[in-house]
C-alpha positions as CSV (number, residue, x, y, z in Angstrom):
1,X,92.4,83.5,113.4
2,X,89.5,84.5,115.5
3,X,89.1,88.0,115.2
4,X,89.9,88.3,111.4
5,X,87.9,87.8,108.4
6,X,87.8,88.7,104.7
7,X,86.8,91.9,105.3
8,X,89.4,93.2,106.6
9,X,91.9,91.7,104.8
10,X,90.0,93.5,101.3
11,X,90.5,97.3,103.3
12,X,93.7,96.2,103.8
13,X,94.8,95.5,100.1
14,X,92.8,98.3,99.2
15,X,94.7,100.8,101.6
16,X,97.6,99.5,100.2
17,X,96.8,100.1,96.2
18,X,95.6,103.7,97.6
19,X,98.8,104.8,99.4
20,X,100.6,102.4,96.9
21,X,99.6,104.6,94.6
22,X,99.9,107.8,96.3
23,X,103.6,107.0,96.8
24,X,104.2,106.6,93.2
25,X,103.0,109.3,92.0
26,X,104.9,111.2,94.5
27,X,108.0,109.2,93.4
28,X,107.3,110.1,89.6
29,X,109.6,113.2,90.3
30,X,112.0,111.6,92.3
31,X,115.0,110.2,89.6
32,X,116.1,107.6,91.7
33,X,112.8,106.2,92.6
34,X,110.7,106.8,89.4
35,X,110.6,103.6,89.0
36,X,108.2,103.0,91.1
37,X,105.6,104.5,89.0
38,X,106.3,102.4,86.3
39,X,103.4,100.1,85.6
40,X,100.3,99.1,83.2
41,X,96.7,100.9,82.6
42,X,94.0,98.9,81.1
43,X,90.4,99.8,80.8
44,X,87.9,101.8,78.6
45,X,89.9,104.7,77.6
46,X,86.5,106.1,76.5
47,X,83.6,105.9,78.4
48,X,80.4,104.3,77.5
49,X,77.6,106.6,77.2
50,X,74.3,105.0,76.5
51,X,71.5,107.7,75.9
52,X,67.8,106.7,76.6
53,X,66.3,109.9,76.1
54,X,65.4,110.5,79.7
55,X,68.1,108.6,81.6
56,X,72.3,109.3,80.6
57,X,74.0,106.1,82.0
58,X,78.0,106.1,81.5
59,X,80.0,103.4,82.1
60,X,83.7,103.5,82.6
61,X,86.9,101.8,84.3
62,X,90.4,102.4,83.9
63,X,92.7,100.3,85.9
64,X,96.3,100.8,86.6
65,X,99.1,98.7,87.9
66,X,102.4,100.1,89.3
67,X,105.5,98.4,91.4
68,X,104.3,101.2,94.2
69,X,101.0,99.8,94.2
70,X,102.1,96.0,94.2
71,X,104.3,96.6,97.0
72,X,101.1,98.4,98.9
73,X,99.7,95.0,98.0
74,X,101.9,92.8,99.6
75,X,102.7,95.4,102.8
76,X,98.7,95.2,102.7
77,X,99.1,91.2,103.4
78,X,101.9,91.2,105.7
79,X,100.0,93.4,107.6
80,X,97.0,91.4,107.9
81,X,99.3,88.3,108.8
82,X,100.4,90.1,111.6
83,X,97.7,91.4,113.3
């Protein structure tokens, strides 16, 4: 347990949401696996645009859960056990 913190284990979770991700959408196509892609999006469908004359600030976030991105989740973990 020396040599790891919480760092690491965050780039790690977050690798695995990216590629996660990645691999859903890439298995969107795919009949067999489009499951993978199922999932939830939550979030500000709109953004929020507050005007103060001479500054524009938006605000937005849009969120969404698949299975592929779940499994990058836990891979993510397993990985960090591991090393």
């Amino acid at each position: 347990m020396k040599g790891k913190n919480n760092w690491t284990l965050f780039i790690l979770i977050l690798a695995g949401i990216v590629l996660g991700g990645f691999l859903g959408n890439l298995a969107q196509s795919v009949p067999w696996l489009s499951w993978l892609n199922y999932g939830q999006a939550f979030g500000l469908e709109n953004p929020l645009v507050l005007d103060l004359g001479i500054l524009v600030l938006t605000f937005g976030l849009s969120v969404r859960i698949t299975i592929a991105g779940i499994i990058g989740i836990i891979v993510g973990i397993l990985v960090y056990r591991f090393i």
